[in-house]
N, C-alpha and C positions, 0 to 999 in steps of 0.2 A: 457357467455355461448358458449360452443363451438359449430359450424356449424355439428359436426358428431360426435358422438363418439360407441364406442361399448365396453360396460360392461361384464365382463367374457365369452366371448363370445366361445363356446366349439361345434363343430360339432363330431360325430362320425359316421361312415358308416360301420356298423358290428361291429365286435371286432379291427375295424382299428379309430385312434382319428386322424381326418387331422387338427382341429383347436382344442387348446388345452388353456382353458381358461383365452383367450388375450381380453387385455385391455388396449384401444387407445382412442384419443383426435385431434380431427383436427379442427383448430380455419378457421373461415370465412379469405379468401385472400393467406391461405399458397397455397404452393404447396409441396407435401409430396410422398416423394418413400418408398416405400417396395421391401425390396429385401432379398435375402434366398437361399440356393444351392432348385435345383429340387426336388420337394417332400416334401416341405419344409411347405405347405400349402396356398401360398400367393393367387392362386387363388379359392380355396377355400373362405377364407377371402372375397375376392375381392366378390365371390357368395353366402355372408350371408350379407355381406352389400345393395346389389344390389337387395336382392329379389328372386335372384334363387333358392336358397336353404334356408331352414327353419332351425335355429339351435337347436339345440337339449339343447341347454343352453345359457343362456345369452341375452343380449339385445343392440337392435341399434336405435339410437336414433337420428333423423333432426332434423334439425330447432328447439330444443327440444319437439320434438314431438317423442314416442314409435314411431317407425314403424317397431318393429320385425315381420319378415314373411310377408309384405307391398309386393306382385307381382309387378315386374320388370314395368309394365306399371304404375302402381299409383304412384310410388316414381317417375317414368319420369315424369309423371302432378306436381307431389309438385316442382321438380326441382333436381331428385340425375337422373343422366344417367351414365350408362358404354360403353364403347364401345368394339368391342369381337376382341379377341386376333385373329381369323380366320375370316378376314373379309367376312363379306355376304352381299353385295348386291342383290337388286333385278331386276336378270338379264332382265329383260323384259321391265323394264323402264329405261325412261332416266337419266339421272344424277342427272338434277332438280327435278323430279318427286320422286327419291331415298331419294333427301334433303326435299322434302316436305312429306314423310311421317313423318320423322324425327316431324317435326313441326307441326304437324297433332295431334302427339301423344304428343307436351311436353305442355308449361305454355303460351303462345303466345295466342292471339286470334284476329283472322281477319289475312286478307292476307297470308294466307298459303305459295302460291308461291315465293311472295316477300319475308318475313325470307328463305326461300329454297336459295333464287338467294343471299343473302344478305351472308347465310353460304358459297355455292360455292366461291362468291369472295372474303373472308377471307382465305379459302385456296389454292388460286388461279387456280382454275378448271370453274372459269365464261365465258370463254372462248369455253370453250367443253357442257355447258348446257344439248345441245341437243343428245349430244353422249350417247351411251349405256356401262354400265360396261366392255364388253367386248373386247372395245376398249382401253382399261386404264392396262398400267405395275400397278408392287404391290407398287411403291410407291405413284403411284396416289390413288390407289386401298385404300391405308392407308388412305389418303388427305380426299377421300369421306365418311370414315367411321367418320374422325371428325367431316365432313360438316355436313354431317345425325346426329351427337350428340349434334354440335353447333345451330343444327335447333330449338331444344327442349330448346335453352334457361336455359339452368340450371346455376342451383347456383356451383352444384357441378359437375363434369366427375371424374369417375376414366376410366382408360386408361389401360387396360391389355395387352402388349409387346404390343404399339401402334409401333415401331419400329424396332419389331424384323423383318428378313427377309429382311431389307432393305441395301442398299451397303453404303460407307461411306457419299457421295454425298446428298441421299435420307435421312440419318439417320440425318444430319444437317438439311434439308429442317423440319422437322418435329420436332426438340429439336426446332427452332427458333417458330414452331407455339405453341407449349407450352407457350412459354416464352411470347407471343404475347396474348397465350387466358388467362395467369395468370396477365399479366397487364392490361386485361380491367374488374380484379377485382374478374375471375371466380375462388371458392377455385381445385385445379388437386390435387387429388392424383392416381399414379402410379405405375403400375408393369414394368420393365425395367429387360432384362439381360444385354444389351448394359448399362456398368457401367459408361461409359465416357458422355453417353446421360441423364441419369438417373441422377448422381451427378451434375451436371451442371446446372439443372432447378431447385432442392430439397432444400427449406429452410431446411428440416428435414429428416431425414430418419427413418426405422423403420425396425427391424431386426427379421425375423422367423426363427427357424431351429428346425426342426421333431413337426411341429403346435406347439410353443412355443414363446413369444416376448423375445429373448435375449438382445438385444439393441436398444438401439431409441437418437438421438442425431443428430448434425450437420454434412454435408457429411463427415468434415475432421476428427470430433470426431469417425467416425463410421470407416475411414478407417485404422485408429490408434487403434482400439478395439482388445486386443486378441481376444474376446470370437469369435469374426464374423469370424476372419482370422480361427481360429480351426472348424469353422459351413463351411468354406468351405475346408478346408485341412485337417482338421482331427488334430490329435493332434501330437505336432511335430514341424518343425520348412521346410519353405518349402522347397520341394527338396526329402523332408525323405522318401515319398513315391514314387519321380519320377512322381510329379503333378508338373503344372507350378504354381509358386505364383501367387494372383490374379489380379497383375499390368503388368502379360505378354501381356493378351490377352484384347480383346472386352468385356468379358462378368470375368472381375477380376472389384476391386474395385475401383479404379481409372482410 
């Protein structure tokens, strides 16, 4: 039985369809990316999984358990958390106080603070405890958003650009904690533009373009896929429109 899956799953918002009846499979232990040119639906996806949004179709399924339309705090108590692309802390408290509400709201029970101190020092900010968000660059800023998700203890995180905004330096610090919270067994899956960050952690990947699954397969099958290279070039061969291919830049497919 797989740890998540989502059955025809179809959002529509007016006469616009952003999720367009996708249907996925994510086994306990992977770690799994989604990736897609802009507009493409992934964090949509990512907000019918999690509970923010209710689909208008289809169904999501834990631990094999329904939980279509499950709000964002109940699926945190079972064990699914996300973490949000625009990090928010809560500026008024401290660091640890930020990681224990984390643990407040997930599957843990007793010592609130100690899971808090226990998340801060997996992503090494145990040092700063007592500091306030407003003392912290964005890529510590990122580090605390994990700590706050790794408080809840989950089975599962998806991570929406857990990475984006970060310089080269910062975006390693943070592929290595991936790769660090998927070997103590927790299933990631991820949204990534940073394609070099993104392929690198991914047993699998999974491919959207105009809320559509077009491909799903292993980084190198996916980066060898016409259909993905035309989902972000368009049709043609690259160059033809004066786009870079997607192995120029940060945010191409390798």
């Amino acid at each position: 039985m797989p740890l998540l899956a989502g059955d025809n799953l179809t959002k529509r918002f007016g006469g616009l369809v952003a999720v367009d009846d996708v249907s996925f499979e994510i086994e306990r232990g992977e770690t799994v990316g989604l990736i897609g040119p802009n507009g493409a639906g992934k964090s949509t996806l990512f907000n019918l999984v999690s509970g923010t949004y209710e689909p208008t179709a289809g169904t999501v399924t834990f631990r094999g358990e329904d939980v279509t339309g499950w709000p964002p705090y109940r699926l945190c108590g079972r064990g699914l958390t996300k973490s949000h692309q625009i990090v928010r802390p809560f500026e008024g408290l401290t660091l640890l106080e930020n990681a224990a509400v984390g643990a407040e709201f997930g599957r843990g029970e007793g010592d609130t603070y100690g899971r808090a101190r226990e998340a801060l020092s997996f992503v090494g900010l145990d040092g700063m405890a007592d500091a306030t968000p407003d003392e912290l660059s964005i890529g510590s800023l990122k580090r605390l958003e994990i700590a706050r998700v790794l408080a809840t203890e989950p089975d599962l995180v998806l991570f929406d650009e857990v990475a984006g905004g970060l310089d080269y330096e910062e975006t390693e610090t943070i592929v290595d904690l991936i790769g660090e919270i998927s070997d103590r067994g927790t299933t990631v899956f991820l949204i990534d533009h940073v394609m070099r960050a993104l392929m690198s952690v991914s047993d699998r990947v999974l491919v959207l373009d105009n809320g559509r699954l077009i491909a799903r397969g292993t980084p190198a099958e996916i980066q060898n896929d016409q259909r993905v290279v035309e989902a972000y070039l368009g049709e043609g061969q690259p160059g033809d429109r004066g786009e870079e291919h997607p192995g120029d830049s940060g945010e191409g497919l390798v």
